[in-house]
DSSP file (Angstrom, degrees, kcal/mol; ACC not computed):
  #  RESIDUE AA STRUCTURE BP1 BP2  ACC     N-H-->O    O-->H-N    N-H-->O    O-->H-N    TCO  KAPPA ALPHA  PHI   PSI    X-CA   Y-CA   Z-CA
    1    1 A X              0   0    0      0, 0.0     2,-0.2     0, 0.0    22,-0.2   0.000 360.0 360.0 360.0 139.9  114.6  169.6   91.8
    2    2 A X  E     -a   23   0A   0     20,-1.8    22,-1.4    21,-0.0     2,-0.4  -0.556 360.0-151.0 -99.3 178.9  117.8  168.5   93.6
    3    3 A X  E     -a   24   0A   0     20,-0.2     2,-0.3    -2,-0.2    22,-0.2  -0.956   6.4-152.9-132.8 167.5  121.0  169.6   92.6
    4    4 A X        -     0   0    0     20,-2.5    22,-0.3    -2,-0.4     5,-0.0  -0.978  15.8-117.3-146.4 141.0  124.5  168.1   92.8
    5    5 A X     >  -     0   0    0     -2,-0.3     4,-1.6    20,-0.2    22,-0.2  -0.134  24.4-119.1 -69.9 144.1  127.7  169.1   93.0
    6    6 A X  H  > S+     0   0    0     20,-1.4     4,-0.8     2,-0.2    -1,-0.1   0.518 110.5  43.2 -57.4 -10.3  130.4  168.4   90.5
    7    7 A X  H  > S+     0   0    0      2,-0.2     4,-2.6     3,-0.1     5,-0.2   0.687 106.6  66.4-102.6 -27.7  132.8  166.4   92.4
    8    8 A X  H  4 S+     0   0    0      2,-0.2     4,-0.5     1,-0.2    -2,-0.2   0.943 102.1  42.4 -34.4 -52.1  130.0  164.8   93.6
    9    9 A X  H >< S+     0   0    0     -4,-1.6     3,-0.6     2,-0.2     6,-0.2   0.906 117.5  54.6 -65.6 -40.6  129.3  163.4   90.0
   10   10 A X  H 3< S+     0   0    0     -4,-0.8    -2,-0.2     1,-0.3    -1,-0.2   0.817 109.4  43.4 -52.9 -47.6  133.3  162.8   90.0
   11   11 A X  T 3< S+     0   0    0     -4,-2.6     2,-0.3     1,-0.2    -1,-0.3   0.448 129.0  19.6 -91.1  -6.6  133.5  160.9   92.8
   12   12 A X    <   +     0   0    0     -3,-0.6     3,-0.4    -4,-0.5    -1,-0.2  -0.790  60.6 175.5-157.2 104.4  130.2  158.3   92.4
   13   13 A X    >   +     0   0    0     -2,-0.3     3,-2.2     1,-0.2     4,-0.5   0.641  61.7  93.7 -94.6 -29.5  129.4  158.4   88.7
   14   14 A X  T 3> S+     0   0    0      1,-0.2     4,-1.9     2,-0.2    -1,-0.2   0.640  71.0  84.5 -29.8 -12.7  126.7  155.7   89.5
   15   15 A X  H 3> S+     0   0    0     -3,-0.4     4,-0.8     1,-0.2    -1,-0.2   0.849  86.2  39.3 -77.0 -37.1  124.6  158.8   89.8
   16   16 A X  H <4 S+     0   0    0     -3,-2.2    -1,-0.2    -7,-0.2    -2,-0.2   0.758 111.3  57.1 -90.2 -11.7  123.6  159.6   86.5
   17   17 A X  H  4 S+     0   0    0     -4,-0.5    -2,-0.2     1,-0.1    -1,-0.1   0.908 114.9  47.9 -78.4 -39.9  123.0  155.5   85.4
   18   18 A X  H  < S+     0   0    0     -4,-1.9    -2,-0.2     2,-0.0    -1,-0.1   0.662  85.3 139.5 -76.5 -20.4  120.4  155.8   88.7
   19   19 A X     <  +     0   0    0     -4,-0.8    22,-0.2     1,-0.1    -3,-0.1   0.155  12.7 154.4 -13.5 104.0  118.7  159.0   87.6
   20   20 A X        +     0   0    0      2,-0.1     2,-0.2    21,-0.1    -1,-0.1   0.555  58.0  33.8-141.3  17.9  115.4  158.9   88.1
   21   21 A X  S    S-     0   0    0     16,-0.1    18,-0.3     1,-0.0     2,-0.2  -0.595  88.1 -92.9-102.5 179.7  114.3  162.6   88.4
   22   22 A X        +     0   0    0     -2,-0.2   -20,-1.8    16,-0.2     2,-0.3  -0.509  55.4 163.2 -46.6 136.4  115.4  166.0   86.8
   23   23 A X  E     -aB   2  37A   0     14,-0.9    14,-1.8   -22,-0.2     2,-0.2  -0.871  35.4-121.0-168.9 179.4  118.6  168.0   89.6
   24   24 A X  E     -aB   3  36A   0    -22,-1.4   -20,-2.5    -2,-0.3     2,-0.4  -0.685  15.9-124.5-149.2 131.5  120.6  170.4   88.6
   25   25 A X  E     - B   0  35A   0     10,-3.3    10,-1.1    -2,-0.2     9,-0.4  -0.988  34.3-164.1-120.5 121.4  124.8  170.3   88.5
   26   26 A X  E     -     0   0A   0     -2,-0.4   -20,-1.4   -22,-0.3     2,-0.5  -0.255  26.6-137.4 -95.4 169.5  126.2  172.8   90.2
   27   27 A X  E   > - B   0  32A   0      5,-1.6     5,-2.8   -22,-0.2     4,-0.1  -0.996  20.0-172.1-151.9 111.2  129.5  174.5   90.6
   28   28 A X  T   5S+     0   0    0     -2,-0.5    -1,-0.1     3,-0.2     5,-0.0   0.644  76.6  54.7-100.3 -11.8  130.0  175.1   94.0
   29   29 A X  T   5S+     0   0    0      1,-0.1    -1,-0.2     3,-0.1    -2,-0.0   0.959 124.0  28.1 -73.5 -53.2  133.0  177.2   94.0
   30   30 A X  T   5S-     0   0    0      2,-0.2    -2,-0.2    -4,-0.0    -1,-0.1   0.693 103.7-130.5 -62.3 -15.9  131.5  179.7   91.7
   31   31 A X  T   5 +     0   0    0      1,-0.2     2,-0.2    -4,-0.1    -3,-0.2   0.986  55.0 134.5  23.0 103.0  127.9  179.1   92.7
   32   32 A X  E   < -B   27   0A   0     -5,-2.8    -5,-1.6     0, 0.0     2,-0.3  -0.848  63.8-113.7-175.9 140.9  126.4  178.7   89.6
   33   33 A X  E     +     0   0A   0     -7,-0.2    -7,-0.2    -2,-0.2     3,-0.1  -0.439  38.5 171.5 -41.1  87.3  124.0  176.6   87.9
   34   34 A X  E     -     0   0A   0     -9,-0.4    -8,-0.2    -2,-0.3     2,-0.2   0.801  60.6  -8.6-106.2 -10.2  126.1  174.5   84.9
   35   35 A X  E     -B   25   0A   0    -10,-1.1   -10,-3.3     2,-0.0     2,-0.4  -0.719  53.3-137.2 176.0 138.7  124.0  172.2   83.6
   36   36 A X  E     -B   24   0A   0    -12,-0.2     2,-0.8    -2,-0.2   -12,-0.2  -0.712  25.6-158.8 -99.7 127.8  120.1  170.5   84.1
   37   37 A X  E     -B   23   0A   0    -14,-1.8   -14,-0.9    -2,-0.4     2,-0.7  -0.822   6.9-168.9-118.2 112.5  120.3  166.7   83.6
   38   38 A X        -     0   0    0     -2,-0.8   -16,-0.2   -16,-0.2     2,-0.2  -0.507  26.3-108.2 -78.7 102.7  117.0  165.1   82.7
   39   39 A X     >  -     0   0    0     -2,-0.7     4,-1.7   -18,-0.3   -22,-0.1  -0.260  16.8-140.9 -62.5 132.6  116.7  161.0   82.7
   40   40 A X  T  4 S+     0   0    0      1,-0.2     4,-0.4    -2,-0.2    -1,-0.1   0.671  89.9  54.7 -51.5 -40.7  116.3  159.1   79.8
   41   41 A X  T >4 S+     0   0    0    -22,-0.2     3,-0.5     2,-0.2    -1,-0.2   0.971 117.2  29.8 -86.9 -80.2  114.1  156.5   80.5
   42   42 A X  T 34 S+     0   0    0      1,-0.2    -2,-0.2   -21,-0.1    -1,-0.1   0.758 126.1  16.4 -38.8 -62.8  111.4  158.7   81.6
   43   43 A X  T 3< S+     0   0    0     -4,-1.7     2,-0.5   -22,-0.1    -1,-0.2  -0.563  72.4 179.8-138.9  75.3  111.1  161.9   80.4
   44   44 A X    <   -     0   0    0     -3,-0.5     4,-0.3    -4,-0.4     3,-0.3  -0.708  16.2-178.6 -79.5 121.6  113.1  162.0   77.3
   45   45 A X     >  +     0   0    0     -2,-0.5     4,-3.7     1,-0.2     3,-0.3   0.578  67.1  86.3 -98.1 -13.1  113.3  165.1   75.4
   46   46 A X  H  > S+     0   0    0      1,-0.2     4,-1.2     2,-0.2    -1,-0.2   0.906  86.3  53.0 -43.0 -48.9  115.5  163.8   72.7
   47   47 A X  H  4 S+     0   0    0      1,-0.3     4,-0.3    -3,-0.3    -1,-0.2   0.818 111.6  44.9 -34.4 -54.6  112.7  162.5   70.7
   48   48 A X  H >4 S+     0   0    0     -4,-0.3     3,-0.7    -3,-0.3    -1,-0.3   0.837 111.6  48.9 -77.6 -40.7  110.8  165.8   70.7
   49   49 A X  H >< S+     0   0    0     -4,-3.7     2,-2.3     1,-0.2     3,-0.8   0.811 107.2  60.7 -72.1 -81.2  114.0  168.4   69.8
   50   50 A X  T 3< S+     0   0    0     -4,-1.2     3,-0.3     1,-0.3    -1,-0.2   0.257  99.1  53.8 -24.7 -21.3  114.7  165.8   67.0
   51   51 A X  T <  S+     0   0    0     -2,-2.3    -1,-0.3    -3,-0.7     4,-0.2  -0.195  90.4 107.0 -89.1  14.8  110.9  166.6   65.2
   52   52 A X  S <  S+     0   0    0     -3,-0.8     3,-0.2     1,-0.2    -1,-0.1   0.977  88.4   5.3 -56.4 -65.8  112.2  169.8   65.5
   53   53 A X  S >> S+     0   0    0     -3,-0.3     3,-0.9     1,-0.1     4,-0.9   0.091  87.7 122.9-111.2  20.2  113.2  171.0   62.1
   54   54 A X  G >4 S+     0   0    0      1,-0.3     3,-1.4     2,-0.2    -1,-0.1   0.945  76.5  56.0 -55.8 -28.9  111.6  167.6   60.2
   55   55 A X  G 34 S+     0   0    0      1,-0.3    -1,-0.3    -4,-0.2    -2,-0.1   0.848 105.1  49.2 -59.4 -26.6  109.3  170.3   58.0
   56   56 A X  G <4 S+     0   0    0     -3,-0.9    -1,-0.3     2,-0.1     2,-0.2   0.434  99.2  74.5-123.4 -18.7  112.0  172.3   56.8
   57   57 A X  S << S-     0   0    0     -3,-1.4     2,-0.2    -4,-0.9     3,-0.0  -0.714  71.9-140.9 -90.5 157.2  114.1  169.6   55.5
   58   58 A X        -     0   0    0     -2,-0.2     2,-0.1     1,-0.1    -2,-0.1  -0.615  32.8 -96.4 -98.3-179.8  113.3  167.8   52.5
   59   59 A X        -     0   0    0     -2,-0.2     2,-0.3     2,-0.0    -1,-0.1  -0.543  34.2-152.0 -91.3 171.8  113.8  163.9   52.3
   60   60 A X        +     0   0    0      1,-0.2     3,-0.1    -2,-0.1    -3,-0.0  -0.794  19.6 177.7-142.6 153.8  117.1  162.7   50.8
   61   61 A X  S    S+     0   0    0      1,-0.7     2,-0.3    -2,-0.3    -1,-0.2   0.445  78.2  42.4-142.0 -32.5  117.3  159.3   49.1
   62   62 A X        -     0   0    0      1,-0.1    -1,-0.7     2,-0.0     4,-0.2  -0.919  66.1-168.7 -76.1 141.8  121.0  159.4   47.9
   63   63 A X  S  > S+     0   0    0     -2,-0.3     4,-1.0    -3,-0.1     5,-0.1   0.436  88.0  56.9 -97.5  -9.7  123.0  160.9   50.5
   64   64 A X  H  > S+     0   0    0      2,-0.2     4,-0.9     1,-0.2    -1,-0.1   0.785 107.5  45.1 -97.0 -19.7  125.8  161.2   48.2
   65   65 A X  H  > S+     0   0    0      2,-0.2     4,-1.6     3,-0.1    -1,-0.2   0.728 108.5  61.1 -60.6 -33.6  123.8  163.4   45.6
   66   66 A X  H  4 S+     0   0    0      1,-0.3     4,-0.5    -4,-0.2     5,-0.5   0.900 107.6  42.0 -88.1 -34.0  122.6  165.3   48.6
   67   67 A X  H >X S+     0   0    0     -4,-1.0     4,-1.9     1,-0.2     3,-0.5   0.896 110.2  55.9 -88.6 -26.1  126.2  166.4   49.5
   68   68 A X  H 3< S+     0   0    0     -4,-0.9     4,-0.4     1,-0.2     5,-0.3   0.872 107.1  46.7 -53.9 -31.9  127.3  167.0   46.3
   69   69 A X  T 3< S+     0   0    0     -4,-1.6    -1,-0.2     2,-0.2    -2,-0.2   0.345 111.6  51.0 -97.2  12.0  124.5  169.5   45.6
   70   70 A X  T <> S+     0   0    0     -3,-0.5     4,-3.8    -4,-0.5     5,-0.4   0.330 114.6  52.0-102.4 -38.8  125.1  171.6   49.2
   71   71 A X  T  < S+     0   0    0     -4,-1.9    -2,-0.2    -5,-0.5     4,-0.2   0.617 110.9  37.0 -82.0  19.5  128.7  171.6   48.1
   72   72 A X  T  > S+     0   0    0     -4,-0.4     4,-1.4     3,-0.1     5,-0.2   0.472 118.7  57.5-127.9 -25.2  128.5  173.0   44.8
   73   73 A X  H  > S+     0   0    0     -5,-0.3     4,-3.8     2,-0.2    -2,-0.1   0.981 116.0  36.9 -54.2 -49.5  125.6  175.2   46.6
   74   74 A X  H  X S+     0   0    0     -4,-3.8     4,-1.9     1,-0.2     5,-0.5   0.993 108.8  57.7 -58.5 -71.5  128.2  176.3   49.0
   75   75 A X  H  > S+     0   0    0     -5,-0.4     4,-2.1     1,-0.2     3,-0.5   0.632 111.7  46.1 -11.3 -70.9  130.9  176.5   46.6
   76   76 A X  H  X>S+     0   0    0     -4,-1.4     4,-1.1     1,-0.3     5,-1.0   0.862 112.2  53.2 -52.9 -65.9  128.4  179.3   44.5
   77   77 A X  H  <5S+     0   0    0     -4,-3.8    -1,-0.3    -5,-0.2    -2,-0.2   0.877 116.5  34.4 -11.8 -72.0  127.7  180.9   47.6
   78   78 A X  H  <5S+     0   0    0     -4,-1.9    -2,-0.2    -3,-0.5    -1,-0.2   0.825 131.6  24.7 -62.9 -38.3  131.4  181.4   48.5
   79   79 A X  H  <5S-     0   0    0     -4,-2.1    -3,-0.2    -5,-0.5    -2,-0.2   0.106  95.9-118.7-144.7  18.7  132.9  182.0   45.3
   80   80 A X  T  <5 +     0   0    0     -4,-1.1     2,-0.6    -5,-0.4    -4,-0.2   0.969  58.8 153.4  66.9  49.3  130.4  183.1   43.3
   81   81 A X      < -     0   0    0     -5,-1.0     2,-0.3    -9,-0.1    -1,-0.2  -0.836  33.1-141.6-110.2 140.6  130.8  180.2   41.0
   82   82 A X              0   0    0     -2,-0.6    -9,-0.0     1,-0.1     0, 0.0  -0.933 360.0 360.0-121.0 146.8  127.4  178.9   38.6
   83   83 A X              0   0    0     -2,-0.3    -1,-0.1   -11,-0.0   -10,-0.0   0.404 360.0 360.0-115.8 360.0  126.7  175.5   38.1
């Protein structure tokens, strides 16, 4: 994995559109590890955290029901209020 510096990325920002491995941005005054950057186009993990938590949600088909009824959940929650 390579790594790169953070003024590296400040000075040529072209770096992350050209991304076509995993490296690692480093913080060279501290030396330390701040953050792993992964390319999109290849091996995108968005896809896969987003399928995360699909079981556990139910589906919604008003969104505007669905936020009334989590605030008036919360609400009951907070302040002890029954609906």
């Amino acid at each position: 994995m390579y790594t790169i510096s953070i003024g590296d990325i400040q000075k040529n920002i072209s770096l992350l559109t050209k991304l076509t491995e995993a490296f690692t941005i480093v913080d060279k005054r501290k030396n330390k590890s701040v953050a792993i950057v992964y390319p999109i186009k290849k091996h995108s993990i968005v896809a896969l955290m987003a399928g995360k938590y699909k079981d556990r949600v139910a589906k919604v088909d008003d969104l505007e029901m669905a936020k009334e009824e989590a605030m008036k959940q919360m609400m009951s929650g907070k302040y002890g209020l029954s609906y």
